[in-house]
N, C-alpha and C positions, 0 to 999 in steps of 0.2 A: 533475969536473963543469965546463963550461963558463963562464966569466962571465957572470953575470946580468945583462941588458940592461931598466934601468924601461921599463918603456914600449914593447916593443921596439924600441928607438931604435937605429938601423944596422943591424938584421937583415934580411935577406932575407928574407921570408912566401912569397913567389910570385915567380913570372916572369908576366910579362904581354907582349902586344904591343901595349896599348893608346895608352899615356900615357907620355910619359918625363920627368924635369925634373932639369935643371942647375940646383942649386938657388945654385951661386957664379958664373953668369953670368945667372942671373937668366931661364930661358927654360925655356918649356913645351911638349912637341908631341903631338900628339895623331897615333898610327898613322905617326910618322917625317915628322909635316908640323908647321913651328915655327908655336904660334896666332898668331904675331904675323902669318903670313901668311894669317888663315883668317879672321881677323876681319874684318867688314867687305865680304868679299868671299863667305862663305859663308852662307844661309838655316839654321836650328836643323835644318830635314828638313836638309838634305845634311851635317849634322854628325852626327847620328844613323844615319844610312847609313852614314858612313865609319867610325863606331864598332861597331857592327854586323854590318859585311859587310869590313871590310877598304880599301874604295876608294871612293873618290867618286864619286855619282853621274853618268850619263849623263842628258842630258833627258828620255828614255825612264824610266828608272828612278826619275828622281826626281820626274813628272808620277805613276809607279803607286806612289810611295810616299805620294804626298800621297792621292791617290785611299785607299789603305788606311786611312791616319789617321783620313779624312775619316769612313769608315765604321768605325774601331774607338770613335768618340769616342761612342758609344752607352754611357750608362751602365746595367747590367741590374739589372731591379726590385729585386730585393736591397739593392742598394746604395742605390737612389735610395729605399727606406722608411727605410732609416739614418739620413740626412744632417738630416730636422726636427730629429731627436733630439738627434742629436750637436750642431747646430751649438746649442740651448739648455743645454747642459751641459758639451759636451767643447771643451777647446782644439782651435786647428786642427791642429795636428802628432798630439793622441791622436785626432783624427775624422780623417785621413788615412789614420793607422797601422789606424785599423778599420775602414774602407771599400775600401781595400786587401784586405784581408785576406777581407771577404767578395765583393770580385772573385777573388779565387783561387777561391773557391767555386762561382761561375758561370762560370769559364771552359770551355769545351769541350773543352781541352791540357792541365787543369787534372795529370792521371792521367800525361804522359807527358814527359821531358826530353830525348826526339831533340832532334836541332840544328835540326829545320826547326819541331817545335812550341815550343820555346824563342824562336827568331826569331818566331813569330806571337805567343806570351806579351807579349815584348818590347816589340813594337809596340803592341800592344793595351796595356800600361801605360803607355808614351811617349804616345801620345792620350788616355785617359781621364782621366788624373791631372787632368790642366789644367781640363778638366771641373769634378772632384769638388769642385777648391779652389774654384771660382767655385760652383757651388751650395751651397755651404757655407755662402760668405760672403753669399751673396744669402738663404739660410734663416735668419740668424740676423738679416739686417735686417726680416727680414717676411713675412708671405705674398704680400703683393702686391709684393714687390721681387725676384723672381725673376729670376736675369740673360736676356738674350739667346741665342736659342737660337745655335746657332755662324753665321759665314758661310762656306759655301763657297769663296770668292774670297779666305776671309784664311789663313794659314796657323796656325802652333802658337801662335807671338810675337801676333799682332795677335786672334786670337782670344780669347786667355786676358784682356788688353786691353781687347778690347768686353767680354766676360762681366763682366769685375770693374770697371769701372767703367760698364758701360751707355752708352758712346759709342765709334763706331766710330774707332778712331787713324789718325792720320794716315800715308800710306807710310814719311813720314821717323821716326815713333812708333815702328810694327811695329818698322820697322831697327832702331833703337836697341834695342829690347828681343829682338831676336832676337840681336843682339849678346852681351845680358846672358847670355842662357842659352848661346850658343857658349862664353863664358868659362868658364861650370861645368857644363859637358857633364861634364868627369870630370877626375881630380888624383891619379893613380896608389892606391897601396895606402892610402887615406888611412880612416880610422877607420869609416866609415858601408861603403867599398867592400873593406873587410878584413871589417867582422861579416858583410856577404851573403856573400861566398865562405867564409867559416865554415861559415856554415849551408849554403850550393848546396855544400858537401866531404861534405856526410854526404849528398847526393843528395836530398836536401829538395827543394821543387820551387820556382821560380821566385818566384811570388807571398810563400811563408814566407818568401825570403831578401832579399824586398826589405822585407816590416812588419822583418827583423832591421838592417836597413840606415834606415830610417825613426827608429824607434826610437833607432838608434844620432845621427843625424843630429840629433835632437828637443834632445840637451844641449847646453847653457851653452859647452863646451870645442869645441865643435865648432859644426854649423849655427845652434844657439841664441845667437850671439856677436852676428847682425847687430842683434838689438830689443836689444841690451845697447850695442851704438853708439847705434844712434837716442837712446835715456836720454841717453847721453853728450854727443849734439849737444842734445838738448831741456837740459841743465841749464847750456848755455854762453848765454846773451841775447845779447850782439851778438859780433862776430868782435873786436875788440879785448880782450875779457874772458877768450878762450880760454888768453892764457898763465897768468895767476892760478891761472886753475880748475887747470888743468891739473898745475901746477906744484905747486897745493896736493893736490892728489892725489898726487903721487907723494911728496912730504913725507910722507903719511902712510901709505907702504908699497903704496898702488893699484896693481891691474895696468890700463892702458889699452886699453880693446878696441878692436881692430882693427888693432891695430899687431904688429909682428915674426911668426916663421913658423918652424915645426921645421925646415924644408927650405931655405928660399932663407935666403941670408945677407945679400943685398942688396933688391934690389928686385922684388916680386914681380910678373910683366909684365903678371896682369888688375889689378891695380890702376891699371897707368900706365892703360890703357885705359878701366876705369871711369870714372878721374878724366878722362878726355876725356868719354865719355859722360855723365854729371855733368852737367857744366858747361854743352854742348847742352842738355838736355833741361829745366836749370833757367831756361837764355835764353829757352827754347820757353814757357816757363807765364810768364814776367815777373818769375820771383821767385828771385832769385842768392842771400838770405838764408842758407838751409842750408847751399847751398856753401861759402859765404862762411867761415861758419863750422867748417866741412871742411876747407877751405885753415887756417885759422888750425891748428885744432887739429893739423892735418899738423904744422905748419911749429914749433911748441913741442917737438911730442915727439920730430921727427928733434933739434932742437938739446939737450935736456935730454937725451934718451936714446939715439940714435943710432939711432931704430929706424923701421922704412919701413912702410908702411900695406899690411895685406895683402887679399885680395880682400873682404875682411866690409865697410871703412871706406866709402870709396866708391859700394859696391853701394848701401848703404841712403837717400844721396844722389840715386843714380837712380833707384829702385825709388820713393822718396817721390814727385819729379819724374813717375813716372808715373801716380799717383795709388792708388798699390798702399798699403794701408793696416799701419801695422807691425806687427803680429801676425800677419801673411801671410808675412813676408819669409822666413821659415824654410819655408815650404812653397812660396814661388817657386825655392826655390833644389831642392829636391825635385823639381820640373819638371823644373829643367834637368838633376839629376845624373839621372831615370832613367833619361835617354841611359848615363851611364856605368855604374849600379849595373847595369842589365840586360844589357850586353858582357860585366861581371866577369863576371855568374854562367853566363852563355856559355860564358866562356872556363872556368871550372871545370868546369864541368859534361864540356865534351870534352877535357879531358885532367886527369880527377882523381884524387887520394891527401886522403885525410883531412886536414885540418890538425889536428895534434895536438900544440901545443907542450910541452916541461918547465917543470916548475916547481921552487924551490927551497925546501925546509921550512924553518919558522925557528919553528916550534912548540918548546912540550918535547917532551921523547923518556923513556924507561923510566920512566910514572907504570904506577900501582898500583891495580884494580879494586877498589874498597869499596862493602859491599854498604850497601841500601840504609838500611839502620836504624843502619847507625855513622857514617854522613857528618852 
């Protein structure tokens, strides 16, 4: 039998053509393009196209891709009797995971995984999500705080923006946050985008693989990492106190979230960018405070432990800066990957074989059936 790999750590699951990363030079690409070149220079629709369909859009294609979003961002009644409910009761990532879930139910493609109703699922997820979060968050501040209906003139970034905080952002805003989701558009076989191609391997359909992918995203070890920074920055007061804290935690056996990465050995390259975007967006509100305190804490844990801030630390710096409240940050980041979780299930769906790993027993072996009345 093979050696057993925890975690499967260095195995192969799939071939993809989506995402690739060097993780000892420290660089990421998305479709054979490095994001350090994407950033910045690309809107979240033409990252979604390119994830998608293969190439980057033309202006033609990517005016009738906005035009689609525009009209997929229709929540259907189903959903929207959900959302009172869930936002008085269910956190945001379980009111996600189940307003998803009965969008598969209303979808029209819902019955069928061709490559072309797949690609309309897609899209129709990649729009409505952004939606869902903001009505969410506007249902559980009140009836009368219901966000903004979308604008048409803003795209994915600047609308999710106006919704969740009820003021239209500024161009330089949108960018910034359209930035943020370019960064976690998608990060190869990575845990949330391994359980959907699980699920999309048994021909499951679109919608089930992405609540599998949801779900998976919802823990502590994964998407739920970022509100476990924010704690970590809220219990440092000024940036001078940050080595103490820091130091005394790790005295006492703590792991530091946000820091080190199964994959990159060095520097993880949305971080470096984060930490640009950060910094902007905290000049922009007046208030370098968090940052402030972001730098410090950096700067203790490379020296104490050698270890580099990976996309989680940073994010929740900018995502604050944007006025995005932290119990959202895990379902911002659901935004951006359903760029990538709906390519996987794509790319599964047209060229699949079950995933069906081994397992290795470590039970006992030859016990003995006793009936019920001598045990």
């Amino acid at each position: 039998m093979p050696a057993t790999s925890r975690g499967l750590a260095d195995v192969v699951a799939a071939s993809t053509a989506l995402s690739d990363i060097d993780g000892r030079a420290g660089r990421l690409f998305y479709r054979g393009y490095d994001v350090d070149d994407l950033v910045g220079k690309i809107s979240f629709e033409e990252c979604v196209y390119l994830l998608h369909r293969g190439a980057l859009p033309t202006a033609a294609q990517l005016d009738r891709l906005g035009a689609d979003v525009a009209q997929a961002r229709e929540i259907p009644p189903i959903a929207d009797r959900l959302l009172p409910e869930l936002a008085a009761t269910a956190q945001p990532m379980e009111a996600l995971r189940t307003v998803v879930s009965a969008l598969g139910h209303e979808d029209p493609d819902k019955d069928s995984n061709a490559p072309d109703a797949d690609l309309r699922k897609a899209l129709r997820l990649v729009a409505a999500v952004p939606v869902v979060v903001a009505r969410y968050a506007g249902a559980r501040r009140g009836r009368d705080e219901a966000p903004p209906e979308p604008d048409p003139t803003l795209g994915i970034a600047g609308n999710f923006l106006l919704q969740i905080t009820g003021q239209s952002p500024s161009p330089e805003t949108a960018a910034a946050f359209d930035e943020c989701l370019v960064l976690n558009a998608d990060h190869t076989i990575n845990a949330s985008s391994f359980a959907a191609r699980v699920c999309a391997a048994t021909l499951s359909d679109m919608h089930s693989a992405v609540v599998a992918a949801i779900g998976t995203l919802k823990g502590p070890l994964h998407g739920g990492a970022n509100e476990q920074v924010m704690r970590l920055l809220e219990s440092v007061d000024k940036p001078e106190d940050a080595d103490a804290a820091i130091r005394g935690r790790l005295s006492n056996g703590e792991r530091i979230a946000g820091f080190g990465h199964r994959i990159y050995r060095g520097v993880d390259p949305r971080a470096t960018h984060l930490r640009r975007l950060s910094e902007r967006l905290s000049d922009g509100t007046g208030d370098r405070s968090l940052f402030e305190r972001s730098k410090a804490v950096e700067s203790t844990v490379l020296e104490a432990e050698g270890l580099y801030p990976n996309v989680d630390f940073f994010a929740v710096t900018a995502y604050a800066a944007l006025g995005i409240p932290t119990d959202l940050f895990t379902t911002v980041l659901a935004v951006s990957r359903m760029a990538g979780w709906t390519a996987h299930i794509m790319e599964q769906h047209a060229d699949n074989r079950l995933i069906r790993p081994d397992s290795e027993y470590v039970g006992e072996h030859n016990r003995t059936w006793v009936p019920l009345a001598e045990r």
